[in-house]
Backbone as numpy.savetxt, mean C-alpha at the origin, in Angstrom:
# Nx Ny Nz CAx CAy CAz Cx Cy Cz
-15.72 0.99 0.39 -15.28 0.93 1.76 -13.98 1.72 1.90
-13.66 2.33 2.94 -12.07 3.44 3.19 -12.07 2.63 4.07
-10.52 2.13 4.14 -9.73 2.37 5.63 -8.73 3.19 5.41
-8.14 3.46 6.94 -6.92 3.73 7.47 -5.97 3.24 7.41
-5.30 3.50 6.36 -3.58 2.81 6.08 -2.76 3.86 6.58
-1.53 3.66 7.28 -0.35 4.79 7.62 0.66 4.38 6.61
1.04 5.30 6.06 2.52 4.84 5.00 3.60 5.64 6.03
4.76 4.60 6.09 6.17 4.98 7.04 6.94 5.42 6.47
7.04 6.80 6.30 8.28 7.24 5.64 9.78 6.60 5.97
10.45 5.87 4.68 11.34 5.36 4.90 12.82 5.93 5.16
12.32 7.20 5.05 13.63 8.01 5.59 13.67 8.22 6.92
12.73 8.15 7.86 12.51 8.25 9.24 13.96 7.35 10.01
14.19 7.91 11.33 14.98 6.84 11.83 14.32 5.70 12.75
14.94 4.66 12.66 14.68 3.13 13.20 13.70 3.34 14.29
14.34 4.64 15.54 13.39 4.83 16.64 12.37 5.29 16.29
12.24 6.24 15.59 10.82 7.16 15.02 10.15 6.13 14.52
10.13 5.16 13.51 9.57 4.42 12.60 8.55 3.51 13.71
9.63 3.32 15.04 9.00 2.06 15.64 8.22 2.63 16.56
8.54 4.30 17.08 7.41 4.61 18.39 6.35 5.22 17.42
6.35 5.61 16.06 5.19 5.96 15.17 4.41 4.96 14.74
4.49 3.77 14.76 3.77 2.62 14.69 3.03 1.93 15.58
3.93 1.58 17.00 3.67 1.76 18.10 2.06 2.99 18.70
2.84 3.88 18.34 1.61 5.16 18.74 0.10 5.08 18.01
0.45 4.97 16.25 -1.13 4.74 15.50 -1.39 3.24 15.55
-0.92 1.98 16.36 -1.49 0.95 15.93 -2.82 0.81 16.54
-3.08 1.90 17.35 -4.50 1.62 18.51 -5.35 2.08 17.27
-4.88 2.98 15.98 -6.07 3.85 15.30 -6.47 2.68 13.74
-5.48 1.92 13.75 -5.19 0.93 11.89 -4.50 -0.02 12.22
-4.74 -1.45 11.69 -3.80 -2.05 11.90 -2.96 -2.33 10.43
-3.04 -1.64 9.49 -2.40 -1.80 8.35 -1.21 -0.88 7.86
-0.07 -1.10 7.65 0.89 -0.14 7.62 1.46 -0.16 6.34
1.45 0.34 5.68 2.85 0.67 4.32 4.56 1.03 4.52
5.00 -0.16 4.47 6.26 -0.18 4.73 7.26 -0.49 3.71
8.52 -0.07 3.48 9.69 -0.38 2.16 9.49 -2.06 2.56
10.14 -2.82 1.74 10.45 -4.30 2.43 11.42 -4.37 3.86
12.73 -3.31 3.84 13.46 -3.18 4.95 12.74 -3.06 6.00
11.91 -2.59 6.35 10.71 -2.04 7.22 9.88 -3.03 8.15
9.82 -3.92 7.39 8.66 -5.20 7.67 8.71 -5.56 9.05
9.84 -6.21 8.97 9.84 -6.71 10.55 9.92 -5.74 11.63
10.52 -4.19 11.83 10.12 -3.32 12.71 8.52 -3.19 12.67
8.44 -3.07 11.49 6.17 -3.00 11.54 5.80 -4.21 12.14
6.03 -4.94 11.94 5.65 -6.41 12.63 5.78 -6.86 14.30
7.04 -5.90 14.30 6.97 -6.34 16.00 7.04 -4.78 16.93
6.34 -3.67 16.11 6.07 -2.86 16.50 3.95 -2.63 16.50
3.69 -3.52 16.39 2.22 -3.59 16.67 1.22 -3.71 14.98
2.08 -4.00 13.68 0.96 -3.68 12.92 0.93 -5.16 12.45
-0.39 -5.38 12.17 -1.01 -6.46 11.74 -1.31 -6.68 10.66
-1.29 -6.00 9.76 -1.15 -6.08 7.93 0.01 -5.47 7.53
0.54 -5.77 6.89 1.83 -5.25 6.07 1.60 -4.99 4.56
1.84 -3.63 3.82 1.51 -3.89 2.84 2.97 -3.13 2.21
3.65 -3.37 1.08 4.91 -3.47 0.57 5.22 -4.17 -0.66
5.79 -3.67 -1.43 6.34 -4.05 -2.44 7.29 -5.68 -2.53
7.67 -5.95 -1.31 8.01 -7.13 -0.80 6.99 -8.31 -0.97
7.28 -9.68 -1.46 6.77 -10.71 -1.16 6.06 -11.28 0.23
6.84 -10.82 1.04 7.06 -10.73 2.81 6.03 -10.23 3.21
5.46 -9.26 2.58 4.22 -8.50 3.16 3.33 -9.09 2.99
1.94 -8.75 3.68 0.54 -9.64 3.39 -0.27 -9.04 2.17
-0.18 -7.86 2.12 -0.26 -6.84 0.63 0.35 -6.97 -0.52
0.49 -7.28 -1.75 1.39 -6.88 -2.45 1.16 -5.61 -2.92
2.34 -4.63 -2.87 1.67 -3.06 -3.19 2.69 -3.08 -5.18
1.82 -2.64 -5.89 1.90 -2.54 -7.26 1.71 -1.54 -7.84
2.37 -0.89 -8.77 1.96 0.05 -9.33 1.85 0.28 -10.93
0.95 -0.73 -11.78 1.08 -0.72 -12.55 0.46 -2.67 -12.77
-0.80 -1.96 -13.88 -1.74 -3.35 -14.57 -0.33 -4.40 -14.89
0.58 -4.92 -15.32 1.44 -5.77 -15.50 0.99 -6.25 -14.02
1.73 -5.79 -13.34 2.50 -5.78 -11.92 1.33 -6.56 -11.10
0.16 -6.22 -11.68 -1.10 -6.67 -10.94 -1.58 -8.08 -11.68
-1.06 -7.92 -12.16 -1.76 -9.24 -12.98 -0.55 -10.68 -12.62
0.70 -10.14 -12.98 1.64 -11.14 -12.06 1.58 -11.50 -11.02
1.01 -10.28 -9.52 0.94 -11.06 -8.42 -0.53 -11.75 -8.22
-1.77 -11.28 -8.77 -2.76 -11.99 -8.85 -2.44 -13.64 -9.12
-1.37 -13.72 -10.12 -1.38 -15.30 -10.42 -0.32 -15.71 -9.51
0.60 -15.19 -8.47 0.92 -15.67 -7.34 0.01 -15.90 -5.87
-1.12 -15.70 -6.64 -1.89 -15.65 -5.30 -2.36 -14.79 -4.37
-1.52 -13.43 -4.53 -1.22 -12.71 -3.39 -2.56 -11.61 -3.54
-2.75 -11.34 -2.20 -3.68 -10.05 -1.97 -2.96 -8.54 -2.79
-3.68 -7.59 -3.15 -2.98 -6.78 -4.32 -3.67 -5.57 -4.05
-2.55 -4.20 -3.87 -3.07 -2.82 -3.84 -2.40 -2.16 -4.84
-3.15 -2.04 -5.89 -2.36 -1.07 -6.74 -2.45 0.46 -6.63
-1.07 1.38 -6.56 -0.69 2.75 -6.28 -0.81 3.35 -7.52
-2.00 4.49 -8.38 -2.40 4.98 -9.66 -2.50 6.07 -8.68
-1.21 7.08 -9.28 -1.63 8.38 -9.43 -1.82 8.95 -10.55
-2.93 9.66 -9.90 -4.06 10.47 -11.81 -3.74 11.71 -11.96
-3.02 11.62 -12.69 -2.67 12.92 -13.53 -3.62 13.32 -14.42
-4.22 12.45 -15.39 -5.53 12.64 -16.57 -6.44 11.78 -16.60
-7.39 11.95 -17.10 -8.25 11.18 -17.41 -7.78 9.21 -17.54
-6.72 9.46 -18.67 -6.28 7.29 -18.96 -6.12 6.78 -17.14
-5.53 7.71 -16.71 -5.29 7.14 -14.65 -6.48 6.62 -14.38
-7.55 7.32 -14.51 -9.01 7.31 -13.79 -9.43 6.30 -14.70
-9.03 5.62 -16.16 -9.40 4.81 -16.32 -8.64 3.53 -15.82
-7.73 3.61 -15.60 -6.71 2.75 -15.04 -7.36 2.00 -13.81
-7.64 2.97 -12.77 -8.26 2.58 -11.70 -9.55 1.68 -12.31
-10.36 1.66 -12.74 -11.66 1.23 -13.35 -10.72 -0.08 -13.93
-9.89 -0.51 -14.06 -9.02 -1.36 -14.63 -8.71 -2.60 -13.94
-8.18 -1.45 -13.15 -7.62 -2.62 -11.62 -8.84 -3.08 -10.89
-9.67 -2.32 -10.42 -10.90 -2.65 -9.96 -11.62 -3.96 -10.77
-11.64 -3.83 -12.16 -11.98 -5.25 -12.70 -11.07 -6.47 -12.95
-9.86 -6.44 -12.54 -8.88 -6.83 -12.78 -8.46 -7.84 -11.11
-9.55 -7.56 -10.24 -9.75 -8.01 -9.09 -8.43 -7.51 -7.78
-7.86 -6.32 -7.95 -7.14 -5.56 -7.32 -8.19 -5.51 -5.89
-7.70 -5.93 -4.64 -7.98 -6.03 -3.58 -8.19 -4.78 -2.97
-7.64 -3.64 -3.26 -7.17 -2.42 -2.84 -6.40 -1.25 -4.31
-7.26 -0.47 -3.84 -6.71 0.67 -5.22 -6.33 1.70 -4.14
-5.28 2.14 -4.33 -4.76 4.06 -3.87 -4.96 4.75 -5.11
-5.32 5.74 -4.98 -5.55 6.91 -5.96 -5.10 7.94 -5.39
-3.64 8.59 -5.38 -3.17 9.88 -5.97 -4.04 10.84 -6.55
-4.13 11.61 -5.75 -4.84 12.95 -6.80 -3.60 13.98 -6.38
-2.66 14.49 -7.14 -1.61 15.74 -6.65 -2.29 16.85 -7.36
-3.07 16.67 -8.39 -4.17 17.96 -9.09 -5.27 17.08 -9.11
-5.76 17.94 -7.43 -7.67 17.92 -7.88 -8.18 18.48 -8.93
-7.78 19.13 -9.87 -8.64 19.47 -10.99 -9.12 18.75 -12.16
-7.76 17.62 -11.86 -7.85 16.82 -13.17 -9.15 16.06 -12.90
């Protein structure tokens, strides 16, 4: 299954962050935000939060440890694997059995 996640660049300013959220919440309601972020995403129209924060409804992870700790907190879990080689692509196959709610996959070389 794909959805539509927007990630908020956290360098953006406060206004940008909130009329760019505002503007795509009609298209996703799931946003990628720093933890600072949360509550402008929240009362700027998005309905999932996903973040490295506790706070969020996501926990975003990057890295099998990382996934396996918040699994035993309970929490819903997207782990961020960018594939550089082949071990990445097994990585993903990892998390996927590892009951990761959500995988991102990085590709910065389609060739690999």
């Amino acid at each position: 299954m794909r959805e539509l996640w927007i990630k908020i660049d956290p360098s953006l300013p406060v206004e940008e962050k909130k009329k760019l959220i505002k503007k795509t919440a009609k298209f996703t309601s799931t946003f990628i935000v720093e933890p600072e972020d949360i509550k402008i995403a929240r009362e700027n129209g998005a309905e999932t939060i996903v973040s490295t924060s506790d706070a969020g409804d996501i926990l975003l992870v990057d890295s099998h440890e990382a996934l396996k700790t918040a699994k035993g907190k309970g929490k819903k879990v997207c782990v961020f694997i960018s594939v550089k080689n082949k071990g990445d692509e097994r990585e993903i196959i990892s998390a996927a059995e590892d009951s990761a709610e959500y995988v991102i996959a990085a590709c910065p070389d389609w060739k690999v």
